[in-house]
PDB file with one MODEL, atoms N, CA, C and O in Angstrom:
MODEL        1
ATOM      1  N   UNK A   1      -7.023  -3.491 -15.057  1.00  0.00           N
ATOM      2  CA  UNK A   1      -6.719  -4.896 -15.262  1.00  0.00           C
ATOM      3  C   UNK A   1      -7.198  -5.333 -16.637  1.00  0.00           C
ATOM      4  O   UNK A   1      -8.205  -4.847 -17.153  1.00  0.00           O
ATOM      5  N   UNK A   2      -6.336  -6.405 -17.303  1.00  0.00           N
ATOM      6  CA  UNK A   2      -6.993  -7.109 -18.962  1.00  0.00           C
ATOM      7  C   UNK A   2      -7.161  -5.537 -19.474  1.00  0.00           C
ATOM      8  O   UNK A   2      -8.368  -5.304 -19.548  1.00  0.00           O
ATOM      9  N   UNK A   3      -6.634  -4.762 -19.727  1.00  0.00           N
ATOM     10  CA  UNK A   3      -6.033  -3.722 -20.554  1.00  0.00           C
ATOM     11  C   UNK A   3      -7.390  -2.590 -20.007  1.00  0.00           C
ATOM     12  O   UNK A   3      -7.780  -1.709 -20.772  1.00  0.00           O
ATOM     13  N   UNK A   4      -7.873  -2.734 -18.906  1.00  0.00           N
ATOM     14  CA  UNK A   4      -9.431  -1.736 -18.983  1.00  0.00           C
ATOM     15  C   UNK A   4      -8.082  -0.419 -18.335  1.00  0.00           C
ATOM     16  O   UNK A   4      -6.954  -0.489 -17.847  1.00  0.00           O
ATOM     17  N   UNK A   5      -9.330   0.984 -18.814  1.00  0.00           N
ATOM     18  CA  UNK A   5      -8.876   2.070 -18.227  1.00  0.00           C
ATOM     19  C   UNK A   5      -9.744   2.286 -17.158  1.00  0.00           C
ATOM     20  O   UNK A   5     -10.850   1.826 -17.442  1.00  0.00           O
ATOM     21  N   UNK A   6      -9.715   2.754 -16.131  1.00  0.00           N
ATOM     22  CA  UNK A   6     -10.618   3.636 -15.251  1.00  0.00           C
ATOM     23  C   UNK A   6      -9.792   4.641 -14.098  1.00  0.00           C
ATOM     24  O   UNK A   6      -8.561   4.666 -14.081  1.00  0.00           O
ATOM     25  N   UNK A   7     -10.299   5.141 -13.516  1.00  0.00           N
ATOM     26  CA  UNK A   7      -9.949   6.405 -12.045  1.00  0.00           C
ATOM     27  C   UNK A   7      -9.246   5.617 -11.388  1.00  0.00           C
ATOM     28  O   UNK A   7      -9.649   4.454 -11.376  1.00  0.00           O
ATOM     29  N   UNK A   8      -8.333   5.843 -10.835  1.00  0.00           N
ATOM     30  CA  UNK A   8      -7.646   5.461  -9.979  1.00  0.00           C
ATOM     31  C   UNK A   8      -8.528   5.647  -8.706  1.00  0.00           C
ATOM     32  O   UNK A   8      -9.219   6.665  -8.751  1.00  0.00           O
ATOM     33  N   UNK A   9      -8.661   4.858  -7.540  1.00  0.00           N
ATOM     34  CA  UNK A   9      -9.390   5.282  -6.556  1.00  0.00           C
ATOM     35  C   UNK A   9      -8.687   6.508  -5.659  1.00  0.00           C
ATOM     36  O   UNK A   9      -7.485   6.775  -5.675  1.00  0.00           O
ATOM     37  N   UNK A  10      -9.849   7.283  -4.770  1.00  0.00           N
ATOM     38  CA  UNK A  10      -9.200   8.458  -4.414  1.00  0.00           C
ATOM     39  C   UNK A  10      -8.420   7.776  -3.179  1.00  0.00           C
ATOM     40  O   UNK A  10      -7.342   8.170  -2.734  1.00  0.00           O
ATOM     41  N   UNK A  11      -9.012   6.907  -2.807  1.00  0.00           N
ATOM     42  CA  UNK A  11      -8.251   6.335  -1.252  1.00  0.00           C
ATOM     43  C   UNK A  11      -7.161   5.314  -1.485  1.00  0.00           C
ATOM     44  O   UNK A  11      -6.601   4.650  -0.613  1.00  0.00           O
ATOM     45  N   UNK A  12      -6.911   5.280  -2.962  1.00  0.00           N
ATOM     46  CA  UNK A  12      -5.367   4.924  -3.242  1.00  0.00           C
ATOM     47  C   UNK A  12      -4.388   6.023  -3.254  1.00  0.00           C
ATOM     48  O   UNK A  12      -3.227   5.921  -2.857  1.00  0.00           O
ATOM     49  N   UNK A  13      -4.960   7.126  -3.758  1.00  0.00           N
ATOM     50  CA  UNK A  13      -4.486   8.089  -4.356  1.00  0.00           C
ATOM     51  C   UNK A  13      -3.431   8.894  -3.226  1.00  0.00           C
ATOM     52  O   UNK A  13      -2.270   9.300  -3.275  1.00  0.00           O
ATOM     53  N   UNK A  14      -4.915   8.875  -1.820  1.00  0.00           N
ATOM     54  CA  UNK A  14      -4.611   9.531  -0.340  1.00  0.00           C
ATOM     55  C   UNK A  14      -3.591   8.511   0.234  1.00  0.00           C
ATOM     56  O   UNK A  14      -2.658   8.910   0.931  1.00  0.00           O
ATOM     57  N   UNK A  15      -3.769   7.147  -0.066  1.00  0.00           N
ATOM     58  CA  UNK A  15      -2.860   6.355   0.383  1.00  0.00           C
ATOM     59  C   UNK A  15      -1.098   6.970   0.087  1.00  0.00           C
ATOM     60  O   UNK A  15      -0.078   7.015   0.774  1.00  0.00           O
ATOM     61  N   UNK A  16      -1.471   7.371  -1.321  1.00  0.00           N
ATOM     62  CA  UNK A  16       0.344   7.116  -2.210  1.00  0.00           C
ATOM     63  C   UNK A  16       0.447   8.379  -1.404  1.00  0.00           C
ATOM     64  O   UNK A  16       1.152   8.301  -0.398  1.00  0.00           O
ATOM     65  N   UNK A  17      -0.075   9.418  -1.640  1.00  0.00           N
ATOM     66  CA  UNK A  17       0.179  11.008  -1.373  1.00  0.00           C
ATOM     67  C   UNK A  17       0.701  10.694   0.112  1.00  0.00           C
ATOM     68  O   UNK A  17       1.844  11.085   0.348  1.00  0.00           O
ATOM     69  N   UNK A  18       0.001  10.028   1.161  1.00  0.00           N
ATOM     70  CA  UNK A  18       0.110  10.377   2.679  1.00  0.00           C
ATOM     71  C   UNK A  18       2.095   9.364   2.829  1.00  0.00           C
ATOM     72  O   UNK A  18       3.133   9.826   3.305  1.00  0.00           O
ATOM     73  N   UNK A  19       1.930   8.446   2.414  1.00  0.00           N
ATOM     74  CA  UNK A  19       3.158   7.885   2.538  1.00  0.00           C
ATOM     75  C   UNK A  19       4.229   8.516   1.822  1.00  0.00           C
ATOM     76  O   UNK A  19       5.375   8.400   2.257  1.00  0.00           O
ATOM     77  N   UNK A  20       4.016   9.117   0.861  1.00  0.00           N
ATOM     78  CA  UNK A  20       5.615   9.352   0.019  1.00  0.00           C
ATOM     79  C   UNK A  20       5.753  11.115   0.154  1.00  0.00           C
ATOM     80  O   UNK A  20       5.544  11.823  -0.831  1.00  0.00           O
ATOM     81  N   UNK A  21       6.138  11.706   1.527  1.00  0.00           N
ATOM     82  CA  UNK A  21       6.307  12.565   1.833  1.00  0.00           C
ATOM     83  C   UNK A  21       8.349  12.829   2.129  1.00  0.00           C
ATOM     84  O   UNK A  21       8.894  12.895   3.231  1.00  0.00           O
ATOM     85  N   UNK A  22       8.990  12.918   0.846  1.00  0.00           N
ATOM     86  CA  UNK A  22       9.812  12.956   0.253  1.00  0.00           C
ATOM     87  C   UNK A  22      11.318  14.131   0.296  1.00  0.00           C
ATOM     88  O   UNK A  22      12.493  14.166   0.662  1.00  0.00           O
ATOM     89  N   UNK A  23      10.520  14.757  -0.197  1.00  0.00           N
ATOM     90  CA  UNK A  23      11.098  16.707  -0.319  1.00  0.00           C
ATOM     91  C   UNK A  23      11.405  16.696  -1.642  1.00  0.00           C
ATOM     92  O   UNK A  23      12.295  17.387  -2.139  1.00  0.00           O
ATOM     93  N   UNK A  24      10.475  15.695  -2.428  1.00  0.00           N
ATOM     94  CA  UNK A  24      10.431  15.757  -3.687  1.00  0.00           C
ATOM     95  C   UNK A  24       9.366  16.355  -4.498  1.00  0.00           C
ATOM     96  O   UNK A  24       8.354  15.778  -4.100  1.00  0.00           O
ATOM     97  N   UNK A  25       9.110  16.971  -5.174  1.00  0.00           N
ATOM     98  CA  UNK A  25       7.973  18.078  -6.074  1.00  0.00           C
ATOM     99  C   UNK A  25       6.927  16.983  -6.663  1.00  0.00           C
ATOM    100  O   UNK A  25       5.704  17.101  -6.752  1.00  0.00           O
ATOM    101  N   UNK A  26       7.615  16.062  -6.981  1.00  0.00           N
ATOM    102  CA  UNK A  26       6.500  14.439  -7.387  1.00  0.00           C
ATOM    103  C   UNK A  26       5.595  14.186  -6.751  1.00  0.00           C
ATOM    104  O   UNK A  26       4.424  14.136  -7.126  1.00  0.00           O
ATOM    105  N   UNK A  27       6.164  13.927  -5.345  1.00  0.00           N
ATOM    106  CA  UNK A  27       4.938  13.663  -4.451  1.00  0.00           C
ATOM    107  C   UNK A  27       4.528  14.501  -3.491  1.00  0.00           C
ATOM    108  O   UNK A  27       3.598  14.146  -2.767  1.00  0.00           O
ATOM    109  N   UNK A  28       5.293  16.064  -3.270  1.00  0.00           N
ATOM    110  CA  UNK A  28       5.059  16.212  -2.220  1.00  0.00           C
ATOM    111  C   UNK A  28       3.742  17.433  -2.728  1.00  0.00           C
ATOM    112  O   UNK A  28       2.695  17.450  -2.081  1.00  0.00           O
ATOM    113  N   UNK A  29       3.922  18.299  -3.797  1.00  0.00           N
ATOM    114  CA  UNK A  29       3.115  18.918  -4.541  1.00  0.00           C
ATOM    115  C   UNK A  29       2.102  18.189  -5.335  1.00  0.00           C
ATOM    116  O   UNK A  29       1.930  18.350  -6.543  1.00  0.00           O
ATOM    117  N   UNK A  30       1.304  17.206  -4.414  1.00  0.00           N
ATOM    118  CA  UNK A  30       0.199  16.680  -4.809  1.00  0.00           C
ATOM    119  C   UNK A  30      -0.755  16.662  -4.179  1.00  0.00           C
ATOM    120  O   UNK A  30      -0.632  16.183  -3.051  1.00  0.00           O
ATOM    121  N   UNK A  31      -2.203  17.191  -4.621  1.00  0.00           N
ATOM    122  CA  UNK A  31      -3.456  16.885  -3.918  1.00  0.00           C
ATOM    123  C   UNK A  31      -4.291  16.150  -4.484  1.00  0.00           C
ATOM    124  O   UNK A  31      -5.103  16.562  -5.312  1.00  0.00           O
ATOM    125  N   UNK A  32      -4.146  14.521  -3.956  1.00  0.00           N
ATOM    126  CA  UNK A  32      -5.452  14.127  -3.891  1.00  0.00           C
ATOM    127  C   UNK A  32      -7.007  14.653  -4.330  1.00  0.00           C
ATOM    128  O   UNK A  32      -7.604  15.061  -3.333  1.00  0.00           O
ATOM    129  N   UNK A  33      -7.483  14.706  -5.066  1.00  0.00           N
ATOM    130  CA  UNK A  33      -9.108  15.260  -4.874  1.00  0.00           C
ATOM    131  C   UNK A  33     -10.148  14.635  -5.140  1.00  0.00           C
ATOM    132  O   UNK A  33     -11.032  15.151  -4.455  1.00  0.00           O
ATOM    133  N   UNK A  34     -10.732  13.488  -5.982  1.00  0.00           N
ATOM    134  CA  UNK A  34     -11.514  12.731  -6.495  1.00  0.00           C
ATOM    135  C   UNK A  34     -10.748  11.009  -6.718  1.00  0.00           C
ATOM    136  O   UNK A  34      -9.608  10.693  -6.379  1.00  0.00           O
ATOM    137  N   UNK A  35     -11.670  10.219  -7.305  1.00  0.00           N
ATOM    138  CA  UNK A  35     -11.167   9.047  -8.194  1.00  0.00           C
ATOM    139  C   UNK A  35     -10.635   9.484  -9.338  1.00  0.00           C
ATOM    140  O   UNK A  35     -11.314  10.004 -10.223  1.00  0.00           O
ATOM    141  N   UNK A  36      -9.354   9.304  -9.406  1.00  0.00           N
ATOM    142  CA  UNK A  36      -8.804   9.739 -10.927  1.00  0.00           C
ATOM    143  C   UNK A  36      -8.515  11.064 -10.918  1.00  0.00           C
ATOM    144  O   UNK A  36      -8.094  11.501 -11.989  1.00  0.00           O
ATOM    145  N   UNK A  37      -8.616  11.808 -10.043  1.00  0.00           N
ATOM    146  CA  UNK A  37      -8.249  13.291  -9.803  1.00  0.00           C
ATOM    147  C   UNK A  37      -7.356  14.068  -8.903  1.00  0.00           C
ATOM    148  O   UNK A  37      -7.836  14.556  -7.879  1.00  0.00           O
ATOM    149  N   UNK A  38      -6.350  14.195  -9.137  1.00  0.00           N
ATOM    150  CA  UNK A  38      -5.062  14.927  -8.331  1.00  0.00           C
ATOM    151  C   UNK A  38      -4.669  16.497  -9.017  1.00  0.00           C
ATOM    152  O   UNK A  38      -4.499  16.716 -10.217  1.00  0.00           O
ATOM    153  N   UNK A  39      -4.604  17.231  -8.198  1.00  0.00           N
ATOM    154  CA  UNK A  39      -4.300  18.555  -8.208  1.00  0.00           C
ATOM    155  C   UNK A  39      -2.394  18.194  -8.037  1.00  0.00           C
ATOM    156  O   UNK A  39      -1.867  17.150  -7.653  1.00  0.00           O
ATOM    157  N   UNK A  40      -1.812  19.343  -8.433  1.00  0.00           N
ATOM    158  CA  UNK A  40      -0.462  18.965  -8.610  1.00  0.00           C
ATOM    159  C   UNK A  40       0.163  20.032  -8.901  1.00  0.00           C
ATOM    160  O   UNK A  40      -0.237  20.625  -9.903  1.00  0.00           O
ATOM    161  N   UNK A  41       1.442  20.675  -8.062  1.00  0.00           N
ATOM    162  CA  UNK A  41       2.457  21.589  -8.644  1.00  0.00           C
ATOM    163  C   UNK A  41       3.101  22.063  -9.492  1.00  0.00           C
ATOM    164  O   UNK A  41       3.545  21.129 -10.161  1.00  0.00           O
ATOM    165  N   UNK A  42       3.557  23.353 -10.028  1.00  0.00           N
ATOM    166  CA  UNK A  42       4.445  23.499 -11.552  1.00  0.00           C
ATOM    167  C   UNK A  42       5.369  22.473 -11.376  1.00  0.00           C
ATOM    168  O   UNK A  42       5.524  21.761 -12.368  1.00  0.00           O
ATOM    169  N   UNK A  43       5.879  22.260 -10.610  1.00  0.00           N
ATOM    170  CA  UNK A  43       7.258  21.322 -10.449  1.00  0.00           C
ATOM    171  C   UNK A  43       6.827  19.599 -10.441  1.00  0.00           C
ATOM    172  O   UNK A  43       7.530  18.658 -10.072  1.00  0.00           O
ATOM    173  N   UNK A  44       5.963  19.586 -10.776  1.00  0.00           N
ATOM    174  CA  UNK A  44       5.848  17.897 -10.681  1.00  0.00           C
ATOM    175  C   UNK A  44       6.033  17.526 -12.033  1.00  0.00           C
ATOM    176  O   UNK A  44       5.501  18.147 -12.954  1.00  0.00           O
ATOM    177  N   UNK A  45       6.782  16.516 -12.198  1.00  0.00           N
ATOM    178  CA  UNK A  45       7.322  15.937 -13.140  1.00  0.00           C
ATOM    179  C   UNK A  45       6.366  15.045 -13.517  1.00  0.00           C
ATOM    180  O   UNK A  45       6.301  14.004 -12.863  1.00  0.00           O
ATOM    181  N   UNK A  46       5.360  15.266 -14.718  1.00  0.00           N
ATOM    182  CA  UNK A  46       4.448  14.164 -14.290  1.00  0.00           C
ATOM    183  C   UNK A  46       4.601  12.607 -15.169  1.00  0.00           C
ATOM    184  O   UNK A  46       3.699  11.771 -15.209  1.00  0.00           O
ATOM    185  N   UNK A  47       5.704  12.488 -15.715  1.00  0.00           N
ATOM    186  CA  UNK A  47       6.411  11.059 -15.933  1.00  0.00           C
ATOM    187  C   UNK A  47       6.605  10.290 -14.767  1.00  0.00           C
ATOM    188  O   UNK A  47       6.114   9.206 -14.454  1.00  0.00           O
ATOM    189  N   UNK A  48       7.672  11.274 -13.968  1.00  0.00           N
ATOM    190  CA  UNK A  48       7.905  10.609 -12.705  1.00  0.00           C
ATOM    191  C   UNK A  48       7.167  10.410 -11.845  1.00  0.00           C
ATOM    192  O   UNK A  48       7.562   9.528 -11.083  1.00  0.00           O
ATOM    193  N   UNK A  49       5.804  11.036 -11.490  1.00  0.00           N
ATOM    194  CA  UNK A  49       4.924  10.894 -10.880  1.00  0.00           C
ATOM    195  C   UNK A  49       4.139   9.542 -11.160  1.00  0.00           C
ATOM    196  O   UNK A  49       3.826   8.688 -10.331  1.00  0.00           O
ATOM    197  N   UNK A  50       3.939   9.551 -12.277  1.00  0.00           N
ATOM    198  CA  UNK A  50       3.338   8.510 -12.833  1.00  0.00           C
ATOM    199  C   UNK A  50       4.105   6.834 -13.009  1.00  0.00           C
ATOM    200  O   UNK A  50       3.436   5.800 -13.008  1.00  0.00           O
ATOM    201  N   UNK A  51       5.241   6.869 -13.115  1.00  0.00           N
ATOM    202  CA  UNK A  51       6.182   5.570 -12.785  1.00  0.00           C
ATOM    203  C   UNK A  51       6.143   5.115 -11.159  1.00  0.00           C
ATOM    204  O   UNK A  51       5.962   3.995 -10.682  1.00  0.00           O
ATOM    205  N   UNK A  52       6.456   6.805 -10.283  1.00  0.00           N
ATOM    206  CA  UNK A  52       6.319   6.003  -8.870  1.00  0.00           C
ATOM    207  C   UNK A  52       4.687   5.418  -8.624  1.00  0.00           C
ATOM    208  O   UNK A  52       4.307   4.326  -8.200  1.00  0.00           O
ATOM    209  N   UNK A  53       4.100   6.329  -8.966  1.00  0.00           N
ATOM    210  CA  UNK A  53       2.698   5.878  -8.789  1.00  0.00           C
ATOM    211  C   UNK A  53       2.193   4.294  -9.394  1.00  0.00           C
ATOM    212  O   UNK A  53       1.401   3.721  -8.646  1.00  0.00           O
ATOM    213  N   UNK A  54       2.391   3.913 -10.045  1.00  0.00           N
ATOM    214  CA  UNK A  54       2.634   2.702 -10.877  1.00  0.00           C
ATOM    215  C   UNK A  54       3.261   1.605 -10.002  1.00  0.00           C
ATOM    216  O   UNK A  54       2.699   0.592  -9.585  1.00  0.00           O
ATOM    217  N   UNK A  55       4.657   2.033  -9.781  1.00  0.00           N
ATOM    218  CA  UNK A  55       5.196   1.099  -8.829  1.00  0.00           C
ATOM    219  C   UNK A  55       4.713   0.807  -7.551  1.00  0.00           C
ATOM    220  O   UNK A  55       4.527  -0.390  -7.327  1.00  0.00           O
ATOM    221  N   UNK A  56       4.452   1.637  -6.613  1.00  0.00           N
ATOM    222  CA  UNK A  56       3.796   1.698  -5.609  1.00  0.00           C
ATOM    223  C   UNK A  56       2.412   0.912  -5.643  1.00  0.00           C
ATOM    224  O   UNK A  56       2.230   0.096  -4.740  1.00  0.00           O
ATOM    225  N   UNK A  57       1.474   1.076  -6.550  1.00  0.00           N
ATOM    226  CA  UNK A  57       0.132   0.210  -6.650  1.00  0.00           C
ATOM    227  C   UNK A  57       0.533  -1.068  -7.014  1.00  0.00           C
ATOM    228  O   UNK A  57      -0.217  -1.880  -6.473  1.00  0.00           O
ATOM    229  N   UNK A  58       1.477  -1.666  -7.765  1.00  0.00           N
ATOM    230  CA  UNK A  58       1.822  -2.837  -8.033  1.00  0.00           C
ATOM    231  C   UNK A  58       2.404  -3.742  -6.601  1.00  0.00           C
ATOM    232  O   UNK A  58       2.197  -4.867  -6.146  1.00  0.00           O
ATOM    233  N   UNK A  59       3.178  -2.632  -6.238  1.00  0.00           N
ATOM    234  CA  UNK A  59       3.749  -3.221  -4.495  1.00  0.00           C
ATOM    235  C   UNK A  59       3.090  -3.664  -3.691  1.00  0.00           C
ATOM    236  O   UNK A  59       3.308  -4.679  -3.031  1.00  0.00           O
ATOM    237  N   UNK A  60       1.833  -2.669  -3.622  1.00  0.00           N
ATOM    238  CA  UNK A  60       0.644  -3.063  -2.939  1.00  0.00           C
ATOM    239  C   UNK A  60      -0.648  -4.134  -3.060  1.00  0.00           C
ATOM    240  O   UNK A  60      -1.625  -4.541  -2.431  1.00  0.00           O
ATOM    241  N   UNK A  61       0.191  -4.314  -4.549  1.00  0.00           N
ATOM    242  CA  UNK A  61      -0.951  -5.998  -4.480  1.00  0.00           C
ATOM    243  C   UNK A  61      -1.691  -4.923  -5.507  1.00  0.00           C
ATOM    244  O   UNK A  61      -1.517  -5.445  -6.608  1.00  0.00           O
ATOM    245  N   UNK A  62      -2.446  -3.659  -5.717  1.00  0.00           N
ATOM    246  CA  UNK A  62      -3.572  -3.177  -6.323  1.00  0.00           C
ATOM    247  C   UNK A  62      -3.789  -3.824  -7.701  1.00  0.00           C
ATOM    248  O   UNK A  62      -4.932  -3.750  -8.152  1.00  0.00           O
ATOM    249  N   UNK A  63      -2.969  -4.367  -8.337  1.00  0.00           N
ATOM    250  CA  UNK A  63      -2.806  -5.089  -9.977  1.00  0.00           C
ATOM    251  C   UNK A  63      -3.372  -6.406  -9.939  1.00  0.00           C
ATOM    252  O   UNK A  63      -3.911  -7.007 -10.868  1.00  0.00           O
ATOM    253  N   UNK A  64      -3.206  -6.751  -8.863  1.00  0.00           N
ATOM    254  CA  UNK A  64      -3.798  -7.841  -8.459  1.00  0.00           C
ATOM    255  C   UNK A  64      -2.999  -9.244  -9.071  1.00  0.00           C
ATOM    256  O   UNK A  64      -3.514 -10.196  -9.658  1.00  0.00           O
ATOM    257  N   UNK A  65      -1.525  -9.014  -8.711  1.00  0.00           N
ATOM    258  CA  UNK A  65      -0.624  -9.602 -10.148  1.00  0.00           C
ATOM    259  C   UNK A  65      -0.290  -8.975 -11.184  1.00  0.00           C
ATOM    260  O   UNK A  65       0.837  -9.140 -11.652  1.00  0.00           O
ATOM    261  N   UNK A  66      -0.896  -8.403 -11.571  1.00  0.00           N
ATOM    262  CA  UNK A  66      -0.602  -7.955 -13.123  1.00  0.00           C
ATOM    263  C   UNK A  66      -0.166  -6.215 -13.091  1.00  0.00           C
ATOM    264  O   UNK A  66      -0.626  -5.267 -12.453  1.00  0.00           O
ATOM    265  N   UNK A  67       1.097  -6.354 -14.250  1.00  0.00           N
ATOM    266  CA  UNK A  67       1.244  -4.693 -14.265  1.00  0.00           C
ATOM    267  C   UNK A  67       0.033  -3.875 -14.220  1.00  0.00           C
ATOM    268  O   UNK A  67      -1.102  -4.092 -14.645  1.00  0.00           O
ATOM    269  N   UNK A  68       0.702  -2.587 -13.417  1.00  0.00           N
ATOM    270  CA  UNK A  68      -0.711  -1.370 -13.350  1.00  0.00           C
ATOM    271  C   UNK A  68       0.301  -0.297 -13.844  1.00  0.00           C
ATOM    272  O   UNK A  68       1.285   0.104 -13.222  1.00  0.00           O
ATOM    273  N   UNK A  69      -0.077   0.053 -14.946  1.00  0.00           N
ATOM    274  CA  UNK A  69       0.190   1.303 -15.679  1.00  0.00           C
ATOM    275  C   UNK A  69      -0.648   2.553 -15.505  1.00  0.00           C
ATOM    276  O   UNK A  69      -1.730   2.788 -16.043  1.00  0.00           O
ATOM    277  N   UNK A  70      -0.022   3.254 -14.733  1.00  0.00           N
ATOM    278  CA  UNK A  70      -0.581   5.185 -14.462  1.00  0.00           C
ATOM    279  C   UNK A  70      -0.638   5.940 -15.647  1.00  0.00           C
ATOM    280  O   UNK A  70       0.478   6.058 -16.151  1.00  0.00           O
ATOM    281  N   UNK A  71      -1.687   6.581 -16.370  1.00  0.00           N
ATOM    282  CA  UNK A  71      -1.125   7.674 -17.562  1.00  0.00           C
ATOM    283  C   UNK A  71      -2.167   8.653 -16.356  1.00  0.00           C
ATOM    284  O   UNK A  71      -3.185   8.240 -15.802  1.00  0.00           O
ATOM    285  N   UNK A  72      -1.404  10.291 -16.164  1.00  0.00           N
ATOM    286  CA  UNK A  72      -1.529  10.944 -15.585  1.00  0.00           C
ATOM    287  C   UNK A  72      -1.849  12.163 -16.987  1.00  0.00           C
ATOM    288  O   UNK A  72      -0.983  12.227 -17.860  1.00  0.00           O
ATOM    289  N   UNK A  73      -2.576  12.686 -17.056  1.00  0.00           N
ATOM    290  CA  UNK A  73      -2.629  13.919 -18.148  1.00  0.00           C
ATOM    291  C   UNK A  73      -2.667  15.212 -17.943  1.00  0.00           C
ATOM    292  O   UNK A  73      -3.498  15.476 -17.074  1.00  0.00           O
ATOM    293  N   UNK A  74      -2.155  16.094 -18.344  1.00  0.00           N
ATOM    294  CA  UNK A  74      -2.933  18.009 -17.662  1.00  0.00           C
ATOM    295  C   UNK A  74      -3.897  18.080 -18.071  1.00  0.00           C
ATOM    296  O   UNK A  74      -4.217  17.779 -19.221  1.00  0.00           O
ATOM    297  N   UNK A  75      -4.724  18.582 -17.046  1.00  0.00           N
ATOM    298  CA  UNK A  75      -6.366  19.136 -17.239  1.00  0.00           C
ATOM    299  C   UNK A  75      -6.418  20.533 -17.782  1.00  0.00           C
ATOM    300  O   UNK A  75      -5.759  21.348 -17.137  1.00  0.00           O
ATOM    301  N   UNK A  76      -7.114  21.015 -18.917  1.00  0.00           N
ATOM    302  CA  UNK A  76      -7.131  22.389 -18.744  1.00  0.00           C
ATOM    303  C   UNK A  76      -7.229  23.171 -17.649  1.00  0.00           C
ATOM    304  O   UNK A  76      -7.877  22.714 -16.708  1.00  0.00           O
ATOM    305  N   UNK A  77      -6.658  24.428 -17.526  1.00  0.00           N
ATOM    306  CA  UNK A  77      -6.986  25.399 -16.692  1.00  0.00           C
ATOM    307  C   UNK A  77      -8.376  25.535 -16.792  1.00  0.00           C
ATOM    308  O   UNK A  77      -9.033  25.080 -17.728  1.00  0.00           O
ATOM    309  N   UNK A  78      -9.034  26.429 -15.421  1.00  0.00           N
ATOM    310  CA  UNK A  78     -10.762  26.782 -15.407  1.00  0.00           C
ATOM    311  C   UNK A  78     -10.420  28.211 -16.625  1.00  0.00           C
ATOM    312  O   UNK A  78     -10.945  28.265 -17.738  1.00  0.00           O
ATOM    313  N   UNK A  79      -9.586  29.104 -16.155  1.00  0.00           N
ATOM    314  CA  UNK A  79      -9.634  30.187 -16.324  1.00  0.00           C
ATOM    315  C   UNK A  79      -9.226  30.414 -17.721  1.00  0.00           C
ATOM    316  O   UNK A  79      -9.495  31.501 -18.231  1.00  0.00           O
ATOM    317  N   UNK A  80      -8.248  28.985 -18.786  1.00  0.00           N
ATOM    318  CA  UNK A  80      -7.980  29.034 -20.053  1.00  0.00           C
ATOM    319  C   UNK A  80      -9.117  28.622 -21.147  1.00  0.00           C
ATOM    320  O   UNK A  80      -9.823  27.615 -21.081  1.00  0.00           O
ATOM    321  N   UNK A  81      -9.144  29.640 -22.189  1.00  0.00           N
ATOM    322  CA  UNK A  81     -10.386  29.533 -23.048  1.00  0.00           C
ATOM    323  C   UNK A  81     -10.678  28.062 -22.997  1.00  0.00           C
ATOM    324  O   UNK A  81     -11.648  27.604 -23.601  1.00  0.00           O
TER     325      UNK A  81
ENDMDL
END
């Protein structure tokens, strides 16, 4: 909200994941794991992930009014230097 960044909560996160069971690679190749932390498939598109995710928290009131913008990023691999 007022332009702050932070984690998405994880029990939003379990929220979006448990409802949008699809047969889509967006949502369906997603794990939940922390605040701000989702594990996620080669196939997830993570634009699109990040627009539904966006929309969905706004639906839900989470913006509290105001746009909620998702930026989703790749984490390094453990196993890449």
């Amino acid at each position: 909200m007022d332009g702050q960044h932070r984690p998405c909560p994880l029990e939003w996160l379990d929220q979006f994941a448990m409802r949008n069971f699809t047969g889509s690679a967006e949502f369906d190749d997603t794990l939940p794991l922390s605040d701000g932390l989702l594990e996620a498939g080669f196939r997830v598109d993570l634009a699109r992930l990040s627009a539904a995710l966006s929309e969905w928290l706004i639906r839900r009131g989470k913006g509290e009014g105001r746009p909620v913008r998702v930026e989703i990023t790749e984490a390094s691999r453990k196993d890449e230097p």
